[in-house]
N, C-alpha and C positions, 0 to 999 in steps of 0.2 A: 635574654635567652632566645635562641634561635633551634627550632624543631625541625629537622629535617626526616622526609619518607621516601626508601626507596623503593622504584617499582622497576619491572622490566625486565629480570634477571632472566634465566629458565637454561634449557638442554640446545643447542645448535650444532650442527655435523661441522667441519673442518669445512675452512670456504665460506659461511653462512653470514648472515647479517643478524646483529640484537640493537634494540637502544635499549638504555639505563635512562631512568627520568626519576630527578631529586626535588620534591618539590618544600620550599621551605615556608614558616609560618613563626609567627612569634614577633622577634624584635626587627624584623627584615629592613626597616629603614639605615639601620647600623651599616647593614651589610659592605661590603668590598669585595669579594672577590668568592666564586666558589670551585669546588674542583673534586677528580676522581683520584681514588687512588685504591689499589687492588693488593690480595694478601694470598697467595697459592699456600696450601698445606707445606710445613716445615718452611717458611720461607719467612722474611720481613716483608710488612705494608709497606711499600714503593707507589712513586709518584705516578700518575696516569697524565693527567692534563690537569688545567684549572681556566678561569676564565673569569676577566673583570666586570664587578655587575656594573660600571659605568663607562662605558669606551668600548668594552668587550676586547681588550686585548685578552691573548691566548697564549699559553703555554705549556707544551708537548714533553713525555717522555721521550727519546728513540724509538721504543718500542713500540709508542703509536702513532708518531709519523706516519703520513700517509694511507693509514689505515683507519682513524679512527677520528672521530669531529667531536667536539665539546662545542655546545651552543646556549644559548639563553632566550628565555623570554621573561622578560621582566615585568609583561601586565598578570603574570600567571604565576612569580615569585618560584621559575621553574628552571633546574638545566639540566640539559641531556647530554648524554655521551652514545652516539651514533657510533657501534663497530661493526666494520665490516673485515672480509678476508677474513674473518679468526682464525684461530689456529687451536692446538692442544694447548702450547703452554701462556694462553690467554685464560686459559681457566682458573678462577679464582672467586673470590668473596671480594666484591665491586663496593668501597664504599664513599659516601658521597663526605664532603667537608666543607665548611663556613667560615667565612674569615671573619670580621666584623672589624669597626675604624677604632676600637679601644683593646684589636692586638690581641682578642680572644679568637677561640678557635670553635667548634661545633663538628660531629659526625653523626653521620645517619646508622642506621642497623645492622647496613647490610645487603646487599645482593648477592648470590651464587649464579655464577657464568658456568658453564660447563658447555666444553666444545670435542664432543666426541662423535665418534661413528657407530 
């Protein structure tokens, strides 16, 4: 089992900077891969990025190209999603996810983005 917590959520004007930081604990030797993925009111959970916890290759949706960083620190069992430029329709309920090497999967609780004026 792998326990993921997210932090970093909160209120940003249009423009602004948040990171998101997933920090995981439990089976973490398993791990493979971890990643964002974001859920706007009436909408489906869609992909944000991810990122391999070995090599650190990276994987973007469109919508966060160029605006938005997924990274790792692995002596901290942590990864963060760095967004900058937000916009309105970046607002959403941020959550973090686990992959592991026996093809399970893990999420965290939740974060709420809101990017208004």
């Amino acid at each position: 089992q792998v326990r993921l917590v997210e932090s970093g959520g909160g209120l940003v004007q249009p423009g602004g900077s948040l990171r998101l930081s997933c920090a995981a604990s439990g089976s973490i030797m398993r791990l493979s891969a971890m990643g964002w993925f974001r859920q706007a009111p009436g909408k489906e959970r869609e992909f944000v990025a991810s990122i391999a916890w070995s090599g650190g290759n990276t994987v973007y949706a469109d919508s966060a190209k160029g605006r938005f960083t997924i990274s790792r620190d692995n002596a901290k069992n942590t990864v963060y999603l760095q967004m900058n430029s937000l916009k309105p329709e970046d607002t959403a309920v941020y959550y973090c996810r686990a992959w592991d090497t026996r093809q399970s999967s893990y999420w965290g609780q939740g974060a709420q983005v809101t990017v208004s004026s």
